[in-house]
C-alpha positions in Angstrom: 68.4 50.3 94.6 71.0 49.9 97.3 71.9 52.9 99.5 74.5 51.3 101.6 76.8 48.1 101.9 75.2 46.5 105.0 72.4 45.5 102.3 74.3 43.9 99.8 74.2 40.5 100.0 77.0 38.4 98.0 76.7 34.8 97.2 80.0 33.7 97.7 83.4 35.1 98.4 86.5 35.0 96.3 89.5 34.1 97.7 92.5 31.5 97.2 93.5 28.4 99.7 96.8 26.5 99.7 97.0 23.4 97.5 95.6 20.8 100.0 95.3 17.5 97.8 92.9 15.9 95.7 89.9 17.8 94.6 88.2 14.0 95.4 89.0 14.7 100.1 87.3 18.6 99.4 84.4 16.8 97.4 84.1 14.1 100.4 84.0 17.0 103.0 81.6 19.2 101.3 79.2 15.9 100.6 79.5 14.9 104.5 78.3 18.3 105.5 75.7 18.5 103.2 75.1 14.6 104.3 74.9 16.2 108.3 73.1 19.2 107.2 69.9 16.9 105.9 70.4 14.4 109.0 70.0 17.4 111.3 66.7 18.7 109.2 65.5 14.7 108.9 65.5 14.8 105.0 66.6 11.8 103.2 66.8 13.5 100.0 67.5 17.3 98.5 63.7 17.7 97.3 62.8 16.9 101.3 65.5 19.3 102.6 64.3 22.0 100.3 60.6 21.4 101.1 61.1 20.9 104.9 64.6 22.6 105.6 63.7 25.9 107.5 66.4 28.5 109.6 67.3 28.9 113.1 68.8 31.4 114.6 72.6 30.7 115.7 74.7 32.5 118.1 77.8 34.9 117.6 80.1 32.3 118.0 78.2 29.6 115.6 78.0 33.1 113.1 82.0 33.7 113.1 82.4 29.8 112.3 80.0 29.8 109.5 81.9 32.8 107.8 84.6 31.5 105.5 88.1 31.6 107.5 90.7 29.8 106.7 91.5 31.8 103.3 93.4 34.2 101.7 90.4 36.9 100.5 91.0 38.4 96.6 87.7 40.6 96.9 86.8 42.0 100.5 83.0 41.4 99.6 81.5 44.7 101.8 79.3 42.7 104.4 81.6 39.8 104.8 84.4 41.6 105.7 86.4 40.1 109.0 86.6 42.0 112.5 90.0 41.4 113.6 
């Protein structure tokens, strides 16, 4: 069982972003970052990012930028909440 929020771990977020064109430009950008994201590991396919992919650690800065920003939150999830 969980005793506190700090151990709840959500999978996404929910939230809403303005209208920014073509579903086809946010399916290009997501694909060119998972296309950077296997560069930087040296995978050439999924199967060899998920068999030799591994974590780093990343600073504060690199952790605020990874967070989603940018969007209007529906749900505060309770550990991805925004220090402002």
């Amino acid at each position: 069982d969980v005793t506190s929020n700090d151990k709840i771990i959500p999978e996404g977020i929910e939230g809403q972003v303005p209208y920014r064109g073509p579903l086809s430009q946010v399916l290009y950008q997501l694909a060119g970052g998972l296309h950077q994201s296997m560069f930087y590991c040296g995978a050439h396919s999924i199967e060899e990012l998920q068999t030799n992919g591994r974590f780093v650690r990343i600073t504060a800065s690199g952790l605020r930028e990874s967070h989603p920003h940018d969007i209007q939150m529906t749900v505060e999830a309770p550990n991805y909440a925004s220090k402002q």
